[in-house]
Backbone as JSON, one array per atom type, in Angstrom:
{
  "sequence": "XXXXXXXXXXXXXXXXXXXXXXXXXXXXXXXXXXXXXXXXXXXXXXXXXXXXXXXXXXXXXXXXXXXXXXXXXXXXXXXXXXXXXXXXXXXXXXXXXXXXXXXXXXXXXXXXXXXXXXXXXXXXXXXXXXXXXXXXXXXXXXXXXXXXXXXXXXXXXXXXXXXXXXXXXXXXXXXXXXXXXXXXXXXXXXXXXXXXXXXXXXXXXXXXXXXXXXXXXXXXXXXXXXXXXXXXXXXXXXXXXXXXX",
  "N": [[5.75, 12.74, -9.18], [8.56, 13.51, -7.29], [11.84, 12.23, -6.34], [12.72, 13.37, -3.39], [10.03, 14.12, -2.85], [8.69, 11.83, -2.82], [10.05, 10.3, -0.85], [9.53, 11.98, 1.24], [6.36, 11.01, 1.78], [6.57, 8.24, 2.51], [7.88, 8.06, 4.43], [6.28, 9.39, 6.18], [4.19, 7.7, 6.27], [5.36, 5.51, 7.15], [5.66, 6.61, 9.88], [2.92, 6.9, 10.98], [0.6, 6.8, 13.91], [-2.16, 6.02, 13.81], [-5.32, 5.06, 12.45], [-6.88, 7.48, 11.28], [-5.2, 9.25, 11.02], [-3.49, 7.92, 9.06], [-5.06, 8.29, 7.12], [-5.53, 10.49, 6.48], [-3.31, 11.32, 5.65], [-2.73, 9.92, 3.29], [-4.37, 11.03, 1.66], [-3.81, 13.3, 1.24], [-1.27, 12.46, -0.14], [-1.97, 11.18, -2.63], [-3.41, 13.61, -3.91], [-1.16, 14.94, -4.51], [-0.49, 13.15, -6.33], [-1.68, 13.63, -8.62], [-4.49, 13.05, -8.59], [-8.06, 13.22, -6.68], [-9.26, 11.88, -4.82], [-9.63, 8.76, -3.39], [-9.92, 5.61, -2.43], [-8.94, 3.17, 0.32], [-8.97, -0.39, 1.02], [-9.31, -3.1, 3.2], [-8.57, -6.24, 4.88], [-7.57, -8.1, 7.0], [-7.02, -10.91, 8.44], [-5.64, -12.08, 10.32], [-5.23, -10.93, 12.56], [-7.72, -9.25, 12.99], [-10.79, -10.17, 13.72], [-13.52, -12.44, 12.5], [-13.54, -11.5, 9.68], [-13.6, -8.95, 9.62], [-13.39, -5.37, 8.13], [-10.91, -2.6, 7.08], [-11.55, 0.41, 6.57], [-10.67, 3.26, 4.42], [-11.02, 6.62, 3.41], [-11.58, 9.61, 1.2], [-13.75, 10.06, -0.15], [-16.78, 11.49, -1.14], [-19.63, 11.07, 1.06], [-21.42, 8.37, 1.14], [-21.17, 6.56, -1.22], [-19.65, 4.77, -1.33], [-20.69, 2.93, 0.33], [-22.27, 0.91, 2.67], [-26.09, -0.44, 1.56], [-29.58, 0.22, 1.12], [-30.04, 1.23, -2.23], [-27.41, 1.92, -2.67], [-24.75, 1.24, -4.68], [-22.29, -1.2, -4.9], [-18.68, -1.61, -4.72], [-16.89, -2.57, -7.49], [-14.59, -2.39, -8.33], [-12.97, -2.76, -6.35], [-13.66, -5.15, -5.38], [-12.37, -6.58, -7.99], [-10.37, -6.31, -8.1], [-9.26, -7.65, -6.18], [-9.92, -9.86, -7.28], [-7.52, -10.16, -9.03], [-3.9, -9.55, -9.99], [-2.85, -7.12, -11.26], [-2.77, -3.13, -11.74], [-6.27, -2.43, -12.08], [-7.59, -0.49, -14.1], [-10.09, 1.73, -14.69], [-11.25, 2.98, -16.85], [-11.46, 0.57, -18.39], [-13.8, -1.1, -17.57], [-16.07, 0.82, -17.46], [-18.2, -0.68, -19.21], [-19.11, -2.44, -18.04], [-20.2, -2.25, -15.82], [-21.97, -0.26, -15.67], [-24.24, 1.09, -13.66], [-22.78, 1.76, -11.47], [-20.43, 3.13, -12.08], [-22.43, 5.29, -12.95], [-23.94, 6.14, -10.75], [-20.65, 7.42, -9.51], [-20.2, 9.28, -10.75], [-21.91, 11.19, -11.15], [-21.22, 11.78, -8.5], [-18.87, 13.06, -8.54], [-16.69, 11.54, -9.25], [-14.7, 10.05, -11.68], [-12.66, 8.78, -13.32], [-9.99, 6.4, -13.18], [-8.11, 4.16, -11.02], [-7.6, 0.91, -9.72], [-5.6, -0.55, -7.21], [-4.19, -3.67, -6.18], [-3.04, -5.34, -2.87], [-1.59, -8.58, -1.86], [-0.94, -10.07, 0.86], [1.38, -12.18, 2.93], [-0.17, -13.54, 5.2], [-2.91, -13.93, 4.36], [-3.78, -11.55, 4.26], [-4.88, -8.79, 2.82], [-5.73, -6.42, 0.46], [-7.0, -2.76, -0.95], [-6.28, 0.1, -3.17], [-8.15, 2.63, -4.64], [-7.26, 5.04, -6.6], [-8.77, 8.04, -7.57], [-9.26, 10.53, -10.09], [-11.16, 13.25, -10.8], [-11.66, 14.31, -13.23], [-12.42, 13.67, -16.82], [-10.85, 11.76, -20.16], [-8.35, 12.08, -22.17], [-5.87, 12.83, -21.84], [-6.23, 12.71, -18.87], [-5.94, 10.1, -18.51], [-3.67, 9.64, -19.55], [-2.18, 10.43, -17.98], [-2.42, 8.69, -15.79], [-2.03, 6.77, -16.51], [0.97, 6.9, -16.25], [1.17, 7.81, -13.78], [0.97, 5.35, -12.47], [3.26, 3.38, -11.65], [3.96, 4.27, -9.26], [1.75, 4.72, -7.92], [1.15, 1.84, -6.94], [3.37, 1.39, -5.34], [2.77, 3.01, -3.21], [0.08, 2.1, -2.5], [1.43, -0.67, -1.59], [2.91, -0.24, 0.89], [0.84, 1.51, 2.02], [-0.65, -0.59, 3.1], [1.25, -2.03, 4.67], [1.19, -0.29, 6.76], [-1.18, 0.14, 7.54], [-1.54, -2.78, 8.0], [-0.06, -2.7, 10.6], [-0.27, -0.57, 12.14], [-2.94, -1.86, 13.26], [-2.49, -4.64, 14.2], [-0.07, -3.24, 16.18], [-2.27, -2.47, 17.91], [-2.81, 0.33, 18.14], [-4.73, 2.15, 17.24], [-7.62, 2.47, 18.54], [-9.71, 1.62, 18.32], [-9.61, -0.66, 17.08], [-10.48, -3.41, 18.6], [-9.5, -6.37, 18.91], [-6.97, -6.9, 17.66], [-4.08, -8.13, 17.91], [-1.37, -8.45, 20.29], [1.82, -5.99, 19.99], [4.73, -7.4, 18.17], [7.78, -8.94, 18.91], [10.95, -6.62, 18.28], [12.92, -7.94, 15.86], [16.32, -8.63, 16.09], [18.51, -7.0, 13.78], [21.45, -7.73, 11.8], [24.52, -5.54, 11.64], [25.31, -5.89, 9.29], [23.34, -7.09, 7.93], [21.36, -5.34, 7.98], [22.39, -2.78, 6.59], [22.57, -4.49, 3.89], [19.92, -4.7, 3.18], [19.12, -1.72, 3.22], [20.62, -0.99, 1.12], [19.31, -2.5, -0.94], [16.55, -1.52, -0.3], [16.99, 1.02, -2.18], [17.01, 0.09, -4.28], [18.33, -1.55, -5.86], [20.12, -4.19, -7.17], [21.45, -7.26, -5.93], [23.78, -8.23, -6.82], [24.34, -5.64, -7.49], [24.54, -4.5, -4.94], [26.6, -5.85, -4.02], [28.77, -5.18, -5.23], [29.14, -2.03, -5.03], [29.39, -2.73, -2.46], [32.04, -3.99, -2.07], [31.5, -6.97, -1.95], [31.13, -9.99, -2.38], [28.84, -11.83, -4.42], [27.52, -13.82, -3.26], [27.86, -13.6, -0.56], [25.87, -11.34, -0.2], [23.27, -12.04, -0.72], [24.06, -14.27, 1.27], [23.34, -12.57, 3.33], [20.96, -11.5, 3.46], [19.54, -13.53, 3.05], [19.12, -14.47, 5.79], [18.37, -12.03, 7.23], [16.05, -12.33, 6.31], [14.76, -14.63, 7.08], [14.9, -13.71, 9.71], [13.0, -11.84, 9.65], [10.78, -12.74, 9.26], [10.01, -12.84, 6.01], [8.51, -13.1, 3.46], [9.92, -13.15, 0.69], [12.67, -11.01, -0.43], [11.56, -7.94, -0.91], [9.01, -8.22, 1.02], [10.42, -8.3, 3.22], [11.82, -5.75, 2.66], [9.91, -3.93, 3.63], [8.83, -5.34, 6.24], [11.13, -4.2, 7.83], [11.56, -1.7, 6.96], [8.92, -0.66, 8.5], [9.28, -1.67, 11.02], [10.96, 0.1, 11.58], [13.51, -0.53, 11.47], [15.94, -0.08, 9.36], [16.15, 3.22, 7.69], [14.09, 4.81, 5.44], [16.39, 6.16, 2.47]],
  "CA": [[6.31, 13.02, -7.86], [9.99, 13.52, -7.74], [12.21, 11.46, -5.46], [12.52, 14.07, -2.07], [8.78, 14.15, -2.52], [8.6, 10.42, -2.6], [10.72, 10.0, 0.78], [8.56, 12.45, 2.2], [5.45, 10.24, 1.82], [7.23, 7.16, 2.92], [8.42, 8.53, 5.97], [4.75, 9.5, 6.81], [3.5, 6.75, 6.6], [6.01, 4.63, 8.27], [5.17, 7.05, 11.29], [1.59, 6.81, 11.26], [-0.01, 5.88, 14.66], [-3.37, 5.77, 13.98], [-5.99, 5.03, 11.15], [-7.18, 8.57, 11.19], [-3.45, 9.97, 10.13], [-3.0, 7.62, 7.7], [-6.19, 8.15, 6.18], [-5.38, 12.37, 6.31], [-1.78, 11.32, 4.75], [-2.86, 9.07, 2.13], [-5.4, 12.18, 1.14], [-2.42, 14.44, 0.68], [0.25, 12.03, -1.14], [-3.29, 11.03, -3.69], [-3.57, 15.14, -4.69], [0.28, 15.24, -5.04], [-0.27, 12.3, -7.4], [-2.69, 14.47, -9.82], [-5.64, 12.17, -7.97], [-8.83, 13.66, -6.36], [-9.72, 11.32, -4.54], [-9.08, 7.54, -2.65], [-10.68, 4.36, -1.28], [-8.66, 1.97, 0.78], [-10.5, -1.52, 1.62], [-8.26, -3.8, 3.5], [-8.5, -7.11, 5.52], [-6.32, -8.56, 7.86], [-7.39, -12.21, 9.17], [-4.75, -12.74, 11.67], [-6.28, -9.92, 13.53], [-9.13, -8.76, 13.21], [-12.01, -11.74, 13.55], [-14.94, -12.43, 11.79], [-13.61, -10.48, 8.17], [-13.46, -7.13, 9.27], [-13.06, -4.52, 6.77], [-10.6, -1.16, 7.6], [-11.66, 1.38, 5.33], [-10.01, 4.38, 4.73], [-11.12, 7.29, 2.4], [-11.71, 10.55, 1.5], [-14.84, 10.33, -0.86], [-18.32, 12.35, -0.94], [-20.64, 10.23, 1.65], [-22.69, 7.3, 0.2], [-21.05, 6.28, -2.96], [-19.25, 3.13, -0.85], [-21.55, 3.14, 1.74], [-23.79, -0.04, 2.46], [-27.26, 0.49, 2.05], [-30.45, 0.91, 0.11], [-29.68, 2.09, -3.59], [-25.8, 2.35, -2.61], [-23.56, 0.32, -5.34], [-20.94, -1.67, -4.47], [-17.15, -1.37, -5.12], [-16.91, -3.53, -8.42], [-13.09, -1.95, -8.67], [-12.14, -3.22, -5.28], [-13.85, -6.94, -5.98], [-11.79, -7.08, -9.28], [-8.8, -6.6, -7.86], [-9.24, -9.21, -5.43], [-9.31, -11.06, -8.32], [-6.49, -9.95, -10.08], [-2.76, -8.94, -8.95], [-2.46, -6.33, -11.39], [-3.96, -2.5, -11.41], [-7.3, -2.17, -12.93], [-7.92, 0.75, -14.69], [-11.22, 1.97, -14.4], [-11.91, 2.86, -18.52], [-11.73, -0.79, -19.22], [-14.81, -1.34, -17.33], [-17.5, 1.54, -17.54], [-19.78, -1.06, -19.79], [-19.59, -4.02, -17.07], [-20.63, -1.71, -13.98], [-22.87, 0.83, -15.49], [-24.75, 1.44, -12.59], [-21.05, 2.29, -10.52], [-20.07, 4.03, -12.78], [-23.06, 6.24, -13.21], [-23.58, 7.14, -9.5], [-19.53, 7.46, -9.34], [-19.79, 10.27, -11.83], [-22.54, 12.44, -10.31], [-20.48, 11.8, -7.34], [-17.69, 13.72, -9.3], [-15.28, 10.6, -9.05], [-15.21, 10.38, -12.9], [-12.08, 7.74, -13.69], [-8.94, 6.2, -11.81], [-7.11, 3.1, -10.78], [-7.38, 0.15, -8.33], [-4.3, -1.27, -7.23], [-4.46, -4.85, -5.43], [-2.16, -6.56, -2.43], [-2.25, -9.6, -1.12], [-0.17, -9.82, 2.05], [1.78, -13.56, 3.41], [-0.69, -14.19, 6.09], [-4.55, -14.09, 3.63], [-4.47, -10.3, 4.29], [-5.23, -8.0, 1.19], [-6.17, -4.55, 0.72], [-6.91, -2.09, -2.31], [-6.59, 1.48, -3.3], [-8.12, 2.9, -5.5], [-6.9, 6.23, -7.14], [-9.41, 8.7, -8.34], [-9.57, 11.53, -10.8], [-12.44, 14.58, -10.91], [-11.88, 14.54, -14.41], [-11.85, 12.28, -17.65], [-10.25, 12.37, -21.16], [-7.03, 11.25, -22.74], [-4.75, 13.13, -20.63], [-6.78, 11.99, -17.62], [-5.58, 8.61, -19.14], [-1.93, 9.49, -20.04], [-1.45, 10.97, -16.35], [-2.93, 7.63, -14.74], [-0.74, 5.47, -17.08], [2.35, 7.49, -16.1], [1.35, 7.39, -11.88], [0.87, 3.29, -12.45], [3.83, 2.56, -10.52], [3.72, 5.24, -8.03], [0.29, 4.36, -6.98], [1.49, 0.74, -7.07], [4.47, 1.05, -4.26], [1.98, 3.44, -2.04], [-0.4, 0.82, -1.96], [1.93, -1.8, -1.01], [3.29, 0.75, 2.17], [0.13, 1.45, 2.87], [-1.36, -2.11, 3.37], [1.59, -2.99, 5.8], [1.16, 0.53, 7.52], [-2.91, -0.15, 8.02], [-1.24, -3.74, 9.54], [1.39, -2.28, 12.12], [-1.37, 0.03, 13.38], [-3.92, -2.75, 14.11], [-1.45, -5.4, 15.24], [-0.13, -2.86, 17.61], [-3.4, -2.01, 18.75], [-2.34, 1.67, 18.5], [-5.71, 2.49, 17.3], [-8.25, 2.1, 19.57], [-11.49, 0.99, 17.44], [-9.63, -2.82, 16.91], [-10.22, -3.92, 20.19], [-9.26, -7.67, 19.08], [-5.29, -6.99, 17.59], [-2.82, -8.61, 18.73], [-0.21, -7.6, 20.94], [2.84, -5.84, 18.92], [5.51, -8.75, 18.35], [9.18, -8.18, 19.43], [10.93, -6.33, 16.87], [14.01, -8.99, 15.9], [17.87, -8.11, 16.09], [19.53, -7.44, 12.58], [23.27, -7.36, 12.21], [24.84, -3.98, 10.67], [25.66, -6.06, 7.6], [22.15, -7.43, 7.06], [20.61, -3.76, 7.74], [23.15, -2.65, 5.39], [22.48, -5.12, 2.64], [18.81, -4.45, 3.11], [19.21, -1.05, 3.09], [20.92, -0.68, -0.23], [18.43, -3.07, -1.55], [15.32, -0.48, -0.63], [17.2, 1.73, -3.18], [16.14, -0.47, -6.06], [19.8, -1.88, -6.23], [20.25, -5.64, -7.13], [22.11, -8.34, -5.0], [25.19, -8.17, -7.61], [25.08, -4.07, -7.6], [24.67, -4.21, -3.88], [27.87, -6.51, -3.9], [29.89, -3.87, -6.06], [29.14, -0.89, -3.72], [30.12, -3.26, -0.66], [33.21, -4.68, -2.28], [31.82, -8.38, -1.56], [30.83, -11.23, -3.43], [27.35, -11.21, -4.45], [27.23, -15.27, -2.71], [27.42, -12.88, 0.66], [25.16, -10.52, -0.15], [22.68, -12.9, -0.61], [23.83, -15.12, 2.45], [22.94, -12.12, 4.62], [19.73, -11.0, 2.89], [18.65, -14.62, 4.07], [19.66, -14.54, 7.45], [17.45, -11.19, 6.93], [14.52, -12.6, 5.73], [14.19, -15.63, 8.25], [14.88, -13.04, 11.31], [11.68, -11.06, 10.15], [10.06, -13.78, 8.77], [9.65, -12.31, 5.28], [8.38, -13.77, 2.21], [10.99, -12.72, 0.12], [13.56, -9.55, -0.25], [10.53, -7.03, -1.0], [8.53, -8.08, 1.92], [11.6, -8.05, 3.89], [12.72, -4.46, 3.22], [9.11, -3.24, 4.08], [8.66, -5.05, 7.44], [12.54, -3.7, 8.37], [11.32, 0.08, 7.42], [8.36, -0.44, 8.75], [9.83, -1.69, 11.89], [13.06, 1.2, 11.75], [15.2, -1.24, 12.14], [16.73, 0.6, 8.5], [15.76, 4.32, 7.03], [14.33, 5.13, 4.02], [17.01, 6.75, 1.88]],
  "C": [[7.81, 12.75, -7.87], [10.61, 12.44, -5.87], [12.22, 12.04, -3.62], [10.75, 13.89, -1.99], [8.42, 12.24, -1.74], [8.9, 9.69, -0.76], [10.02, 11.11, 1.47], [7.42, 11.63, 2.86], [5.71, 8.73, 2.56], [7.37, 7.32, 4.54], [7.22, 9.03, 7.34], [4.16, 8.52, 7.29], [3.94, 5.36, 7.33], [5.45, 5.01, 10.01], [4.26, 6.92, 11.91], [1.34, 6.26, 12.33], [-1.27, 5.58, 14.56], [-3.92, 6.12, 12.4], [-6.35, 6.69, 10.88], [-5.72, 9.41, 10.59], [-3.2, 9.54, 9.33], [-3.76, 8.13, 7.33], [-5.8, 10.17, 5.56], [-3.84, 12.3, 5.33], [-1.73, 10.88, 3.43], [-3.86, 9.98, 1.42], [-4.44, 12.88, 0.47], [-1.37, 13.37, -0.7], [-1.08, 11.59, -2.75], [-3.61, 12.53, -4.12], [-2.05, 15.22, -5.09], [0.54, 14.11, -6.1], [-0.9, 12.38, -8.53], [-3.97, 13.63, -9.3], [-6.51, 13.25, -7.16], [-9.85, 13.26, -5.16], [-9.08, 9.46, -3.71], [-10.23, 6.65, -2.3], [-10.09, 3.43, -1.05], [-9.56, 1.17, 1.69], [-9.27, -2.56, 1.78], [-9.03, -4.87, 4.78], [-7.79, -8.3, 6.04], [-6.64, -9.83, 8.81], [-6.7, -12.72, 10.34], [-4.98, -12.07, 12.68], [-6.87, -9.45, 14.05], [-10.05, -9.85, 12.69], [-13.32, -11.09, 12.46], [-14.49, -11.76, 10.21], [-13.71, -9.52, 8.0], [-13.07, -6.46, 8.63], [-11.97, -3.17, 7.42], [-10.88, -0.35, 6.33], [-11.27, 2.52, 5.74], [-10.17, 5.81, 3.42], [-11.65, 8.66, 2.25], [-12.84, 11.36, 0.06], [-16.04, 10.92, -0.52], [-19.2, 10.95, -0.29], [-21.37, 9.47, 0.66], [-22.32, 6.61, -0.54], [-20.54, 4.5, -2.43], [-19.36, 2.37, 0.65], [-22.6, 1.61, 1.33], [-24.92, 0.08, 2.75], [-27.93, 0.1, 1.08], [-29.87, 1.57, -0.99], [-28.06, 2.11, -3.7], [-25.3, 1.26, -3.28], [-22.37, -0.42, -5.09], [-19.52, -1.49, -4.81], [-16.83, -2.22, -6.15], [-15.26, -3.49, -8.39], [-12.32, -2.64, -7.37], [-12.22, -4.92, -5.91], [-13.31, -7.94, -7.13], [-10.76, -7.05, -8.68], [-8.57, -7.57, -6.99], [-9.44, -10.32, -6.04], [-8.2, -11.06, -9.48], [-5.32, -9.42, -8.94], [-1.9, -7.72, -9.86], [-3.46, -4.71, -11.62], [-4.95, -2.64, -12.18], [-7.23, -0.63, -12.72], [-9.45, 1.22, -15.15], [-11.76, 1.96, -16.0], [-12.4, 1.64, -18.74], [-12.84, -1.12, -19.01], [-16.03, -0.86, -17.01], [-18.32, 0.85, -18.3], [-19.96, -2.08, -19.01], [-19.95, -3.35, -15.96], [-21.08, -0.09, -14.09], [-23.69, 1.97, -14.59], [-24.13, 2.35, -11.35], [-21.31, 3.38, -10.78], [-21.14, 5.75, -12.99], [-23.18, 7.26, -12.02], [-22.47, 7.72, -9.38], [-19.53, 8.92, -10.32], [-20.76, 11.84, -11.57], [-22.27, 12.61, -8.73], [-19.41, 12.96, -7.36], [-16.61, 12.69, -9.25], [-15.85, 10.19, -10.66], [-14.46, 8.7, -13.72], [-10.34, 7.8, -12.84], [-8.49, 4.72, -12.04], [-6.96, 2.75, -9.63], [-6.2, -0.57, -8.5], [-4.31, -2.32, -6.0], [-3.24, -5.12, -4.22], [-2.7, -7.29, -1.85], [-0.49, -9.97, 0.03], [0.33, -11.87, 1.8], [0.79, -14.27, 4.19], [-2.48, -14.23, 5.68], [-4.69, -12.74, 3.9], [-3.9, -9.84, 3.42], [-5.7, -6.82, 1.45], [-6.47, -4.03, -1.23], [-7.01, -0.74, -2.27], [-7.17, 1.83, -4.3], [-7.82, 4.54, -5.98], [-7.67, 7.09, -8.1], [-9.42, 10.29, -9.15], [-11.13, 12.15, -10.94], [-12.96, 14.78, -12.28], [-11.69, 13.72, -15.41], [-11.01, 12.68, -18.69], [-9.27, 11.35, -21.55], [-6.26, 11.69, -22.03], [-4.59, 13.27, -19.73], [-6.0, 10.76, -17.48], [-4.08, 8.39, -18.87], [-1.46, 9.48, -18.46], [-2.0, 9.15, -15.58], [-2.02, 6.14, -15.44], [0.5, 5.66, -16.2], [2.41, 7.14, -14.44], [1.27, 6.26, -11.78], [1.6, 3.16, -11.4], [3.88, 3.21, -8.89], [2.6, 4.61, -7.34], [0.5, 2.87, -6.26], [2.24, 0.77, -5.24], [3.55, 2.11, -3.17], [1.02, 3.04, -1.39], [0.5, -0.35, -1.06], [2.48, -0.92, 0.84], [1.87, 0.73, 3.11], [-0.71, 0.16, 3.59], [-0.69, -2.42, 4.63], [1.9, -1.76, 6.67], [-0.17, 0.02, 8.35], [-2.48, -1.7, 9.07], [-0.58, -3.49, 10.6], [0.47, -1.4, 13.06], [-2.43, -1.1, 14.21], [-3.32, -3.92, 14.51], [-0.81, -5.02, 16.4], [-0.98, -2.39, 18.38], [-3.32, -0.43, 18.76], [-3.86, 2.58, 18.07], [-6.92, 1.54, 17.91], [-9.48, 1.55, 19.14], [-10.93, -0.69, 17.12], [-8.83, -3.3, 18.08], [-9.87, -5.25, 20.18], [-8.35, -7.89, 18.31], [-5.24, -7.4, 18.44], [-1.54, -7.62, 19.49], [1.05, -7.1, 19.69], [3.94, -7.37, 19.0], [7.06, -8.33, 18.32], [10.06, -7.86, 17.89], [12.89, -7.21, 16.92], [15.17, -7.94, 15.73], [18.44, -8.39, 14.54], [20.85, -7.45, 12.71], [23.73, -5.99, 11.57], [24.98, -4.61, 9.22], [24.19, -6.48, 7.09], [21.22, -6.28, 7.05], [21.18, -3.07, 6.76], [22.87, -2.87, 3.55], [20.88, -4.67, 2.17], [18.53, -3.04, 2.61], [19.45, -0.53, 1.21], [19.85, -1.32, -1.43], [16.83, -2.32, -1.91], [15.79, 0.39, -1.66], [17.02, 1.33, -4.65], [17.29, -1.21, -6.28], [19.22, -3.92, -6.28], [21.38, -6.23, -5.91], [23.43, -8.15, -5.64], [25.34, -6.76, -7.07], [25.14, -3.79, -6.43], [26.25, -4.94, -3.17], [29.1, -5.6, -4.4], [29.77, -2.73, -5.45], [29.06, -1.34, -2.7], [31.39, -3.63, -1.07], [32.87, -5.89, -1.69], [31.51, -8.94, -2.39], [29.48, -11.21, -3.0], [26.49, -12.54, -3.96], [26.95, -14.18, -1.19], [26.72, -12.12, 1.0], [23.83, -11.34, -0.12], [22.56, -13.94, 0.53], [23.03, -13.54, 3.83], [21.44, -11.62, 4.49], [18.3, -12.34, 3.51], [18.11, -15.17, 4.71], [18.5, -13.31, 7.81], [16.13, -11.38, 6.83], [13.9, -13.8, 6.94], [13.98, -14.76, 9.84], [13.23, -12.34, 10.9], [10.64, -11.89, 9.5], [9.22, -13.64, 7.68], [9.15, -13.61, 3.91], [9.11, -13.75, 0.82], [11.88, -11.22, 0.53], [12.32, -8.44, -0.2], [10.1, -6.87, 0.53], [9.38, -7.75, 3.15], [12.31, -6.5, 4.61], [11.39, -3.96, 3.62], [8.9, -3.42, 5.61], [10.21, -4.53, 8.15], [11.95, -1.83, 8.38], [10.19, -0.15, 8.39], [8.73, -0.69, 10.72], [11.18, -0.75, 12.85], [13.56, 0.7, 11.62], [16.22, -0.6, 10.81], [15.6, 2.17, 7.94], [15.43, 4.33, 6.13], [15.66, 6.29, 3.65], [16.84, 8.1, 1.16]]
}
């Protein structure tokens, strides 16, 4: 996926009001990623009570369905134990059974990709292919990071919808929470920072010292009450308060 494509997808899913749009958006940017397929499984404790699940996907009925005979998600449950992707090959002889339904399903092989949020909420995608092989393989090596940063978007998209209540099925979100005041220089600094840029190289295309770029990135991070720079520039897009690029 080339970079205009990229900021297409981004920009989607910042917009999203409701689970039903993401779920139709995250369908589309998963075929534009050579993928066939999807299953996001996400849970948000500050939220939604009791351990509610949001699922979001655009698989053949049944396969991650609870039930009689129906298999469980082994690919989600691994990644909730791990923080990097699993790749589905590695484990067709530990989840035979998956795997077997999963294949007269037509979901054949793919890639779960894990987050784990600041506040105990987590999520997973997983990324499926129709077809197997080696250059099933090569292509699912190559989308790694892609899949990677559309997960992380989508996790704190799926939270901004059910924190603002904007979909109507999680009747026990929270109210939205006021969206904080940046300054132009810490939207700025932030800004250049979503471009992949470092703290130094964001100092050399401001003309400042890279001690100030850093003091405002700070000042940044405590206003939205981020867990570092990363989390930082996501709740800022995700909030507008800066554009993707």
């Amino acid at each position: 996926m080339n970079n205009s494509t990229g900021r297409w997808w981004l920009r989607g899913i910042l917009s999203a009001n409701s689970l039903a749009g993401l779920q139709e958006l995250i369908a589309i940017v998963t075929q534009r990623n050579g993928f066939r397929y999807f299953v996001f499984r996400g849970r948000y404790p500050q939220v939604l009570k009791d351990e509610r699940e949001v699922r979001l996907d655009n698989c053949p009925r049944g396969l991650f369905d609870a039930g009689d005979g129906a298999p469980p998600d082994p690919m989600h449950h691994r990644a909730m134990q791990d923080a990097t992707p699993i790749l589905w090959h590695e484990w067709t002889s530990h989840y035979p059974s998956f795997f077997s339904k999963a294949r007269e399903c037509g979901l054949i092989t793919g890639t779960t990709h894990p987050v784990y949020g600041p506040v105990g909420d987590r999520s997973s995608i997983s990324f499926i292919k129709g077809v197997g092989g080696l250059n099933a393989e090569r292509e699912i090596q190559a989308a790694l990071p892609e899949c990677q940063l559309i997960t992380c978007y989508v996790h704190r998209a799926v939270a901004r919808v059910v924190e603002n209540r904007i979909d109507p099925s999680n009747a026990d979100a929270c109210p939205a929470t006021p969206v904080p005041a940046l300054t132009e220089r810490e939207r700025e600094c932030l800004t250049w920072m979503a471009t992949g840029k470092t703290a130094a190289q964001v100092a050399a295309t401001l003309s400042l010292s890279e001690a100030t770029i850093i003091y405002h990135l700070s000042k940044a991070r405590r206003k939205l009450d981020a867990t570092n720079s990363r989390h930082a520039i996501s709740k800022a897009l995700s909030m507008r308060l800066i554009a993707p690029s």
